[in-house]
TIVO-650512 format. One record per residue: residue in three letters; x, z, y of N, C-alpha, C, O in turn. Coordinates in Angstrom, 1 decimal. Atoms other than C-alpha are relative to their C-alpha. Layout:
<atoms>
+---------+--------+--------+--------+--------+--------+--------+--------+--------+--------+--------+--------+--------+
! residuo !   n.c1 !   n.c3 !   n.c2 !  ca.c1 !  ca.c3 !  ca.c2 !   c.c1 !   c.c3 !   c.c2 !   o.c1 !   o.c3 !   o.c2 !
+---------+--------+--------+--------+--------+--------+--------+--------+--------+--------+--------+--------+--------+
!     ALA !      X !      Z !      Y !      X !      Z !      Y !      X !      Z !      Y !      X !      Z !      Y !
...
+---------+--------+--------+--------+--------+--------+--------+--------+--------+--------+--------+--------+--------+
</atoms>
This chain:
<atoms>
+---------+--------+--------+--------+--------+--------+--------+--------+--------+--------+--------+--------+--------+
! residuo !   n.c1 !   n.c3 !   n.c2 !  ca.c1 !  ca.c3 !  ca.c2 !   c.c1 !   c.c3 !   c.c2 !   o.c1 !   o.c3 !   o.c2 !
+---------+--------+--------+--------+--------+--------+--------+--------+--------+--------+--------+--------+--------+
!     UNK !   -1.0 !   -1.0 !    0.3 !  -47.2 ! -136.5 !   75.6 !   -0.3 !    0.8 !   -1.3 !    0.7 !    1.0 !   -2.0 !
!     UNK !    0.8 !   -1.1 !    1.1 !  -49.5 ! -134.3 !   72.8 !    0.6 !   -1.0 !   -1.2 !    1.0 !   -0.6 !   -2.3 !
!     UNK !   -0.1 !    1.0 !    1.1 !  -49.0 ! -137.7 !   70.9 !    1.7 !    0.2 !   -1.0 !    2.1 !    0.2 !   -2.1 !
!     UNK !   -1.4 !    0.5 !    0.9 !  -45.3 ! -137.6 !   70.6 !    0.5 !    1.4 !    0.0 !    1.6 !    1.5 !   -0.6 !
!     UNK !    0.0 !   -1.5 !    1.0 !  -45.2 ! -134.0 !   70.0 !   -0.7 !    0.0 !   -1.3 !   -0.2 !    0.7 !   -2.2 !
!     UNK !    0.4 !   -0.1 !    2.0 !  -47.2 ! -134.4 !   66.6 !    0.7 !   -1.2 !   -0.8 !    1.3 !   -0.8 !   -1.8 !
!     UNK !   -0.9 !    0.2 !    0.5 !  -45.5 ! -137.3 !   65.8 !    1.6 !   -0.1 !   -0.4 !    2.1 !   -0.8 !   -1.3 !
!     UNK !   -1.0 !   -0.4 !    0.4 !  -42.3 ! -135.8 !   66.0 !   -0.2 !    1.3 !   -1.3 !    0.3 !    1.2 !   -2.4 !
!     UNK !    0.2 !   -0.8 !    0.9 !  -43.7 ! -132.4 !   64.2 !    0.1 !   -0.9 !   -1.2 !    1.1 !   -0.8 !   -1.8 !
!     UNK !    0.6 !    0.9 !    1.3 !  -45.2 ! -134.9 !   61.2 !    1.5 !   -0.4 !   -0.4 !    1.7 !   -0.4 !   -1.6 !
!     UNK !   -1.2 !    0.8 !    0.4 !  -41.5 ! -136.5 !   61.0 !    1.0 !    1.1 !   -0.5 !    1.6 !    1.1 !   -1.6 !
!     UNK !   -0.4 !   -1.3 !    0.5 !  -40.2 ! -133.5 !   60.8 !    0.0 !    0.6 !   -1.2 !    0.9 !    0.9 !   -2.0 !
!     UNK !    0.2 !   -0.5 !    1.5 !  -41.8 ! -132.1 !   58.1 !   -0.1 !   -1.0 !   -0.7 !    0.3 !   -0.7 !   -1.9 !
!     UNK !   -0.4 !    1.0 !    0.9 !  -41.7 ! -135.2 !   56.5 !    1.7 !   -0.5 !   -0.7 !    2.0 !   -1.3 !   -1.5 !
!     UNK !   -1.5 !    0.2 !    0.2 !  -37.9 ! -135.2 !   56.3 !   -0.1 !    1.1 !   -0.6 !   -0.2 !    0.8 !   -1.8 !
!     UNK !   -0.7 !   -1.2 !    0.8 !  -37.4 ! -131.6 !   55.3 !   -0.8 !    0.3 !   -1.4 !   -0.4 !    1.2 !   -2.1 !
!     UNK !    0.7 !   -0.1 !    1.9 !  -39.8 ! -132.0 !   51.9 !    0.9 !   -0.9 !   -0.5 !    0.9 !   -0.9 !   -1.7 !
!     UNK !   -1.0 !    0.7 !    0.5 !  -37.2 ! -134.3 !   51.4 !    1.3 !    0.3 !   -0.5 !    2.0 !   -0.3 !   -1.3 !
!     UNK !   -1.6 !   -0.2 !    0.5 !  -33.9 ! -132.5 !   51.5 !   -0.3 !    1.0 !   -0.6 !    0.7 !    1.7 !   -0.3 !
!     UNK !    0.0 !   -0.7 !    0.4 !  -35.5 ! -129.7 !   49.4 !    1.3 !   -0.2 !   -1.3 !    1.7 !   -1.3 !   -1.8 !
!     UNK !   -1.0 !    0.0 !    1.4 !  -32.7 ! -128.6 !   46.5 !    0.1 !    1.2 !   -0.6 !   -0.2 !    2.3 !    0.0 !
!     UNK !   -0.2 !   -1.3 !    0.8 !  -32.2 ! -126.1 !   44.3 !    1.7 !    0.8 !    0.1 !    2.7 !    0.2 !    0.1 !
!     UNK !   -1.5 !   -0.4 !   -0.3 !  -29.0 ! -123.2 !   44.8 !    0.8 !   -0.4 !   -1.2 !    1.9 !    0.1 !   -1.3 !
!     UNK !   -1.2 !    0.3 !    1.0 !  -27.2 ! -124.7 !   41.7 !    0.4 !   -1.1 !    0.7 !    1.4 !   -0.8 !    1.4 !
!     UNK !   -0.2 !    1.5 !   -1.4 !  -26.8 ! -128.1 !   43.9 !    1.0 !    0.1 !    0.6 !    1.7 !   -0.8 !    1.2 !
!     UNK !   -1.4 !    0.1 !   -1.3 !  -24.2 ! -126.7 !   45.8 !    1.6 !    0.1 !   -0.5 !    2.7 !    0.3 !    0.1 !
!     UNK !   -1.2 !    0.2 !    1.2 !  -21.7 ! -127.0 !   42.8 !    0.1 !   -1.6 !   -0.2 !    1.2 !   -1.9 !   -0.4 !
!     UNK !   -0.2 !    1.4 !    0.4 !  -22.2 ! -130.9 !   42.2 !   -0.4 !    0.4 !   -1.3 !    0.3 !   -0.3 !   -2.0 !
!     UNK !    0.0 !    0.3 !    1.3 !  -23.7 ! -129.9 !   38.6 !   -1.2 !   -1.2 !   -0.2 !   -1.4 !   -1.8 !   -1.2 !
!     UNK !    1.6 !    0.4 !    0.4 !  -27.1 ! -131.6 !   38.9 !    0.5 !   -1.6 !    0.4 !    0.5 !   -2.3 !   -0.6 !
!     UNK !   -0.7 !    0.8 !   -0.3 !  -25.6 ! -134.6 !   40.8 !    0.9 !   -0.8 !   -0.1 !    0.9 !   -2.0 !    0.1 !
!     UNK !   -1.3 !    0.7 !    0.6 !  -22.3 ! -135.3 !   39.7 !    0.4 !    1.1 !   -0.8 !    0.8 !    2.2 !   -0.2 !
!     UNK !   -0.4 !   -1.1 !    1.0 !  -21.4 ! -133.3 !   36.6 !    1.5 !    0.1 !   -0.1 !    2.1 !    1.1 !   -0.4 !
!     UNK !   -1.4 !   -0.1 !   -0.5 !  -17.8 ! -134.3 !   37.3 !    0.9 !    0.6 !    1.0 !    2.1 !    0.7 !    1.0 !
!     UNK !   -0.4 !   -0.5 !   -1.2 !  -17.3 ! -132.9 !   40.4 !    1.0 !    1.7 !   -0.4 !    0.7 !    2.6 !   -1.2 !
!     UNK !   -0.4 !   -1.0 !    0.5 !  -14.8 ! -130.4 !   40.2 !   -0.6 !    1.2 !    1.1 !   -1.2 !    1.0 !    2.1 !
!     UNK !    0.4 !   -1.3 !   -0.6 !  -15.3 ! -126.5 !   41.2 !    0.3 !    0.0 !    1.3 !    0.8 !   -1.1 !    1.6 !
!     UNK !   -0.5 !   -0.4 !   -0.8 !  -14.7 ! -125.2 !   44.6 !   -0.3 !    1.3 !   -0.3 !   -1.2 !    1.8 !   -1.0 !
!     UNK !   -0.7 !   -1.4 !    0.2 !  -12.8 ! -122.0 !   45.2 !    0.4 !    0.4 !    1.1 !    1.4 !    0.0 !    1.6 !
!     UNK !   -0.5 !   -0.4 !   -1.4 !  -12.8 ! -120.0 !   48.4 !    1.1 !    1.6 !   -0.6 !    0.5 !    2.3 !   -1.4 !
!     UNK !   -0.7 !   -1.4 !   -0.4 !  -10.1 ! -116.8 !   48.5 !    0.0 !    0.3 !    1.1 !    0.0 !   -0.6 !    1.9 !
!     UNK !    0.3 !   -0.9 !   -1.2 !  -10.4 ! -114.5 !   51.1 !    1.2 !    1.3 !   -0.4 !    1.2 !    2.0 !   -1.4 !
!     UNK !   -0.9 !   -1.0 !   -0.4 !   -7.4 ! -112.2 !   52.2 !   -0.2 !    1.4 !    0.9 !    0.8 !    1.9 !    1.4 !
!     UNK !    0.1 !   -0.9 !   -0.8 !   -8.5 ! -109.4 !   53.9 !    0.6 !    1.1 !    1.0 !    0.2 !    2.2 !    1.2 !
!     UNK !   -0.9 !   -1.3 !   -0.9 !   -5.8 ! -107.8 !   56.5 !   -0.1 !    0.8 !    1.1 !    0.7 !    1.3 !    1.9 !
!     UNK !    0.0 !   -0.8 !   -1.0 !   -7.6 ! -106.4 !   58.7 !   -0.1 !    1.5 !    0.2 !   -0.5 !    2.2 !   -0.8 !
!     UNK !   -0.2 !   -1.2 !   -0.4 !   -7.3 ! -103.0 !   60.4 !   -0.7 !    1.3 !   -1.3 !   -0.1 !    2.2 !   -1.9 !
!     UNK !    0.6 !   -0.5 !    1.4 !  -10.0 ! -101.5 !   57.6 !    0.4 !    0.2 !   -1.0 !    0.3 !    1.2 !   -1.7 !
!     UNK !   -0.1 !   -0.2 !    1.9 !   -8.7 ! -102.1 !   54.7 !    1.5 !    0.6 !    0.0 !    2.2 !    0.7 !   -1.0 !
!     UNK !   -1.4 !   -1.7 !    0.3 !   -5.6 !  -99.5 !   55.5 !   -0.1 !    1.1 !   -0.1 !    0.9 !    1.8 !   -0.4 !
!     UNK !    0.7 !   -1.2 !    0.0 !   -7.9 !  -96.9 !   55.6 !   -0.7 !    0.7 !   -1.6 !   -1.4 !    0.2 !   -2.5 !
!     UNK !    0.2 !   -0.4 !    1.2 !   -8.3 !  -94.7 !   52.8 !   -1.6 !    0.6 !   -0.1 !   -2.1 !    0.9 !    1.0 !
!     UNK !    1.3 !   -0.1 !   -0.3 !  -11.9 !  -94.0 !   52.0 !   -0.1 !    2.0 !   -0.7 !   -1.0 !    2.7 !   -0.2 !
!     UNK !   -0.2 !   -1.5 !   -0.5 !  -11.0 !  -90.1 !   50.9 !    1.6 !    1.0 !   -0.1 !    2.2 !    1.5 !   -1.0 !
!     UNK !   -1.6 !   -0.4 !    0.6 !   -7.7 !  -88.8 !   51.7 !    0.1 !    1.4 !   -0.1 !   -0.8 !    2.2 !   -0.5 !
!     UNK !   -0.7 !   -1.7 !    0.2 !   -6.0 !  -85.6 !   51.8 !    0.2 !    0.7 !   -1.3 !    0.4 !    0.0 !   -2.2 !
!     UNK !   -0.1 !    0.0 !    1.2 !   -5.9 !  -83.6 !   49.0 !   -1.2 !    0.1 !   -0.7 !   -2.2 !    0.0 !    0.0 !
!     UNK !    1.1 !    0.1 !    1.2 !   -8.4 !  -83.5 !   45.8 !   -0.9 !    1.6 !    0.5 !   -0.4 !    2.6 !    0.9 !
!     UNK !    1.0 !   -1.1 !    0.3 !  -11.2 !  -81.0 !   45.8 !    0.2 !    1.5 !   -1.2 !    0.0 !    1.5 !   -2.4 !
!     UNK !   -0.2 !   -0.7 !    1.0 !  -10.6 !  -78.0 !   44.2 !   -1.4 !    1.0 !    0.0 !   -1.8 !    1.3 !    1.2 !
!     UNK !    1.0 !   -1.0 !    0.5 !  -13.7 !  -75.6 !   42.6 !    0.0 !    1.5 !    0.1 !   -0.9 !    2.3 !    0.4 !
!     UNK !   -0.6 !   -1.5 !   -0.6 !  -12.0 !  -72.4 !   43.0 !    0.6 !    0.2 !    0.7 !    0.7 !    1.4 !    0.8 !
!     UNK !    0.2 !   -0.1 !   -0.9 !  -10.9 !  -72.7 !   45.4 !   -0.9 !    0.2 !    1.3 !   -1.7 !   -0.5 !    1.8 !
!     UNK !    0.9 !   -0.3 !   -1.1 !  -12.2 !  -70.7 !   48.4 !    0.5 !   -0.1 !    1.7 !    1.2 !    0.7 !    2.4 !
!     UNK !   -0.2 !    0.5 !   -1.6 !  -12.4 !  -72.9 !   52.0 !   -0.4 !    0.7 !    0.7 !   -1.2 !    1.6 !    0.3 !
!     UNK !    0.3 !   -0.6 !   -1.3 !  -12.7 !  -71.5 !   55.0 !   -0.4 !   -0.8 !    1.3 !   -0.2 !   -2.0 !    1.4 !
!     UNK !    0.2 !    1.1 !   -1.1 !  -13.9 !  -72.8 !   58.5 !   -1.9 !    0.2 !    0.1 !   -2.5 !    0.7 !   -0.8 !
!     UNK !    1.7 !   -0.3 !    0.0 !  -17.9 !  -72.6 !   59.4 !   -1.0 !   -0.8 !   -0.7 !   -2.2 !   -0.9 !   -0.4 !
!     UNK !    1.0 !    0.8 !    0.6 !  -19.4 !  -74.7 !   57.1 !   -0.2 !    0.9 !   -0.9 !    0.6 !    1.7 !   -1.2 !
!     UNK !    0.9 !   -0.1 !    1.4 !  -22.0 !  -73.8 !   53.8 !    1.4 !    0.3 !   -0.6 !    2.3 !   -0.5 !   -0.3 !
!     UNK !   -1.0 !   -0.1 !    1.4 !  -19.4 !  -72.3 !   50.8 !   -0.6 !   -0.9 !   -0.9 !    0.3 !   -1.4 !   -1.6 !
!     UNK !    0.5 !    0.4 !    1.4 !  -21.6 !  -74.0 !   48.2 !   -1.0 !   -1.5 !    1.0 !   -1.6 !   -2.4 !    0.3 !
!     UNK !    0.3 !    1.2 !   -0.3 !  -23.1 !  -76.8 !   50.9 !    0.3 !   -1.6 !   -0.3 !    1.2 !   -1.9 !   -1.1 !
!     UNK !    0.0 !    1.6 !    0.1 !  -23.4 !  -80.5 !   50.8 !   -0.1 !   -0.5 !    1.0 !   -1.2 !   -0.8 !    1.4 !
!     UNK !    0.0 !    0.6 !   -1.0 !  -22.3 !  -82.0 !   53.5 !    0.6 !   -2.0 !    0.4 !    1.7 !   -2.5 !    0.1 !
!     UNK !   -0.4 !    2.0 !    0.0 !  -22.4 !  -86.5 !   54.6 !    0.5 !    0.6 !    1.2 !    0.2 !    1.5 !    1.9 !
!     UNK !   -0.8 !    0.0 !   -1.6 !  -20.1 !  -87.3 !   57.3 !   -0.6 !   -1.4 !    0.5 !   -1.1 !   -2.3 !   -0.3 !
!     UNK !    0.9 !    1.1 !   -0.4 !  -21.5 !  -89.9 !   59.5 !    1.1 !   -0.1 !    1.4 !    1.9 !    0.8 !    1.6 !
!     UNK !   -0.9 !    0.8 !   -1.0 !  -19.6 !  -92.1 !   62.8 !   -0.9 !    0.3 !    1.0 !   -2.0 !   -0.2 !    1.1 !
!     UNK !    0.7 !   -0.5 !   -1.3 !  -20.6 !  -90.2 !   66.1 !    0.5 !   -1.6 !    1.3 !    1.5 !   -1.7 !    1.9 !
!     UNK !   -0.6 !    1.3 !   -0.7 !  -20.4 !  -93.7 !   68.3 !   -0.2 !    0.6 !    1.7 !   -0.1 !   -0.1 !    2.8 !
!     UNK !    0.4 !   -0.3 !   -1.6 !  -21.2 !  -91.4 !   71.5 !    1.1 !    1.0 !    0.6 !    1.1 !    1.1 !    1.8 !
!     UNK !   -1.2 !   -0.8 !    0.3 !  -18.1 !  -89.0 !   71.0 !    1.3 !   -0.8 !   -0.5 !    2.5 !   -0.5 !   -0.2 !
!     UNK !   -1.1 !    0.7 !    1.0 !  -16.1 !  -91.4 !   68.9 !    1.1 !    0.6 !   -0.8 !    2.3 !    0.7 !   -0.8 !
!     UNK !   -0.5 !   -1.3 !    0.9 !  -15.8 !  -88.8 !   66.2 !   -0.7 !   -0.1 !   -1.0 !   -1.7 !   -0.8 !   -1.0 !
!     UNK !    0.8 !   -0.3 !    1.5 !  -16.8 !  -87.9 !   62.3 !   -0.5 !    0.7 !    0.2 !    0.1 !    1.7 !    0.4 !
!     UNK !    0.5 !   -1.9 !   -0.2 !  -19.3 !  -85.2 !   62.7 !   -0.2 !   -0.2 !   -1.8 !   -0.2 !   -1.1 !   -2.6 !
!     UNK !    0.7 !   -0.1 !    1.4 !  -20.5 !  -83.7 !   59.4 !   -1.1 !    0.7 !   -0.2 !   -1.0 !    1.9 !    0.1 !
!     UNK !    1.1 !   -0.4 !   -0.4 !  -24.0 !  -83.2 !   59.0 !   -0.6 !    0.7 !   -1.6 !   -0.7 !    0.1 !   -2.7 !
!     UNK !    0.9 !   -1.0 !    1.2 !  -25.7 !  -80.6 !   56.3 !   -1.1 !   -0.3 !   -0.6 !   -2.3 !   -0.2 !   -0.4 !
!     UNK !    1.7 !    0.5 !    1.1 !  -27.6 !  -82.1 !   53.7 !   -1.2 !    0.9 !   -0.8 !   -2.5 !    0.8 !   -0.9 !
!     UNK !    0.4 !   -0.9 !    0.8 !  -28.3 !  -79.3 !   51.7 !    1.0 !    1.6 !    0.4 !    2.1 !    1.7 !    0.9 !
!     UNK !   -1.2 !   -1.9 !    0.5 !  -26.7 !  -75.1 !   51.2 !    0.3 !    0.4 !   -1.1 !    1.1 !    1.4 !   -1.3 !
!     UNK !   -0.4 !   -0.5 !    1.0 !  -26.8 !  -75.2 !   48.0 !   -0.1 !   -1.6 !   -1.0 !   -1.1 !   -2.4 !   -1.1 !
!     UNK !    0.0 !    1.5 !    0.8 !  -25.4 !  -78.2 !   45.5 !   -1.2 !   -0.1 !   -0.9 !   -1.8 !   -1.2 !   -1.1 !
!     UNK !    1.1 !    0.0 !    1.3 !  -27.9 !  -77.3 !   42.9 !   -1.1 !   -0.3 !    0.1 !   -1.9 !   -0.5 !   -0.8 !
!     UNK !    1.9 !    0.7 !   -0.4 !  -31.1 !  -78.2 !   45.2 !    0.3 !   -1.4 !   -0.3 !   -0.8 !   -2.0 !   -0.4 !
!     UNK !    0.1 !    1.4 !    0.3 !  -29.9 !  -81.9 !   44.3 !   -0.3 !   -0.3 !   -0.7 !    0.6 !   -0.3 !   -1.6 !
!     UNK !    0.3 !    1.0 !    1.7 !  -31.7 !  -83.6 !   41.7 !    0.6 !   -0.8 !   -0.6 !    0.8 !   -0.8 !   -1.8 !
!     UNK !   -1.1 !    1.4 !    0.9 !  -29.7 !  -86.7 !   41.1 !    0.8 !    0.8 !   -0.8 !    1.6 !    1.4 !   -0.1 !
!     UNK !   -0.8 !   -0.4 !    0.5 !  -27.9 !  -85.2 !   38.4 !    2.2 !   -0.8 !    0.0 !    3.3 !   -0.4 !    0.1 !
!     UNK !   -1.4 !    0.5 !   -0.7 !  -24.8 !  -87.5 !   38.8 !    0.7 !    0.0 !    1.0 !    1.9 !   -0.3 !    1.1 !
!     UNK !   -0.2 !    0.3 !   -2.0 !  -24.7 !  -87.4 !   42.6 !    0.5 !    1.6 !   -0.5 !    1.7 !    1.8 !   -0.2 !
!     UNK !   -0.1 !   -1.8 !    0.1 !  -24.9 !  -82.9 !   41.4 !    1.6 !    0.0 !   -0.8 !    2.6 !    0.6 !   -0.5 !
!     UNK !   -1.6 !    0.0 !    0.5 !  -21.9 !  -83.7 !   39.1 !    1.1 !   -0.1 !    0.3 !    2.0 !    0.6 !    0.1 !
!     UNK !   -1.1 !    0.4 !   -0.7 !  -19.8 !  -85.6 !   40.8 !    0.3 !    0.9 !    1.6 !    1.5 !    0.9 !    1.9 !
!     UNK !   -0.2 !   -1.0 !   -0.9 !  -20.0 !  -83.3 !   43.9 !    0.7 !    1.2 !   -0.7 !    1.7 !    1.6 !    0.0 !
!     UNK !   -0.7 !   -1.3 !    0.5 !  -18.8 !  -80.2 !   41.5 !    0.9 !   -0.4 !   -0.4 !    1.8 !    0.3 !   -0.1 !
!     UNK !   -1.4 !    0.0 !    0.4 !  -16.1 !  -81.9 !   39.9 !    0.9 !   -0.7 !    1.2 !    2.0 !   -0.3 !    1.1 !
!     UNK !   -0.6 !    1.1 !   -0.6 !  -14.7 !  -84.2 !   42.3 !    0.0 !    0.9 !    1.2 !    1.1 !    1.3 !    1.6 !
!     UNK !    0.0 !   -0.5 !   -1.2 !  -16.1 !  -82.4 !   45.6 !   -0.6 !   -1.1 !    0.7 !   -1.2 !   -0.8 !    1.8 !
!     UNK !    0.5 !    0.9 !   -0.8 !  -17.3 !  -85.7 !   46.8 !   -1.1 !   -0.8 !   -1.1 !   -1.3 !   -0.8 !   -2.3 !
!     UNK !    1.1 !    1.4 !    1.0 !  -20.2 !  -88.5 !   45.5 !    0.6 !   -1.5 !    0.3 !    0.9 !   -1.8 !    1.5 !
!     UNK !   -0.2 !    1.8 !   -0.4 !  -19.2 !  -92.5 !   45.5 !   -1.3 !   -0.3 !   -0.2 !   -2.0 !   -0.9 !    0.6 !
!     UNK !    1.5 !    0.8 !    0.5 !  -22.3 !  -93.4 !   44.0 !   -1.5 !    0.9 !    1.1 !   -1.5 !    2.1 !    1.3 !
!     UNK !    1.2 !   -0.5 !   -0.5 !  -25.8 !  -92.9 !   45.8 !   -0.8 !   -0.6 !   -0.9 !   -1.7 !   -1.1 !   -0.3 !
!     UNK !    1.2 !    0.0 !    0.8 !  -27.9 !  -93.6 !   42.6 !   -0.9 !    0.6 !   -0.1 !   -1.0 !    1.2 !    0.9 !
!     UNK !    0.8 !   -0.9 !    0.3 !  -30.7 !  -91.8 !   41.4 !   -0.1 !   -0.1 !   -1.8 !    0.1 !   -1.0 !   -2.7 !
!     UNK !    0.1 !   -0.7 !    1.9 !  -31.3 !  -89.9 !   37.6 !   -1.3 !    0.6 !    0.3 !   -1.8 !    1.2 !   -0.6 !
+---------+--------+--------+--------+--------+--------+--------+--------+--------+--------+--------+--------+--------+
</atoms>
């Protein structure tokens, strides 16, 4: 039995050093340089992509919100999966402790960040 468990392993790895390839291979360049392109599109209609990622209205700077959060806070909203709710959780109280200067800019002008880079 041990026998024909090793030489299956041995055959095994002896086949798969064989179908090694490289990721350009999967175009037909290296093989057949004639081969034409393939081209997938993808439609996307599902439920997601009707969802606006920030609506309501725009952020205003002088404007003074109300309601119990930080005046000058930084708050991420995050998907409560145990409520099935947005809470919004307090990163900071004041914008100005943020270093990333882009992440600090785009919060004062805009009110919100897209980008999570670092400066």
């Amino acid at each position: 039995m041990l026998r024909h468990v090793l030489i299956t392993v041995l055959i095994t790895i002896c086949c798969a050093a064989s179908v090694w390839a490289d990721d350009t291979e999967i175009y037909g360049t290296l093989t057949n340089p004639s081969l034409e392109p393939n081209v997938l599109i993808i439609f996307d209609t599902s439920g997601s992509m009707a969802t606006e990622d920030i609506p309501g209205v725009p952020y205003d700077e002088k404007e003074l919100y109300s309601g119990s959060y930080e005046n000058n806070g930084v708050y991420q909203r995050t998907w409560n999966w145990t409520q099935f709710r947005w809470d919004w959780n307090l990163i900071t109280g004041n914008v100005d402790d943020i270093k990333c200067t882009a992440i600090k800019d785009q919060l004062k002008d805009t009110g919100y960040a897209l980008t999570m880079g670092h400066t």
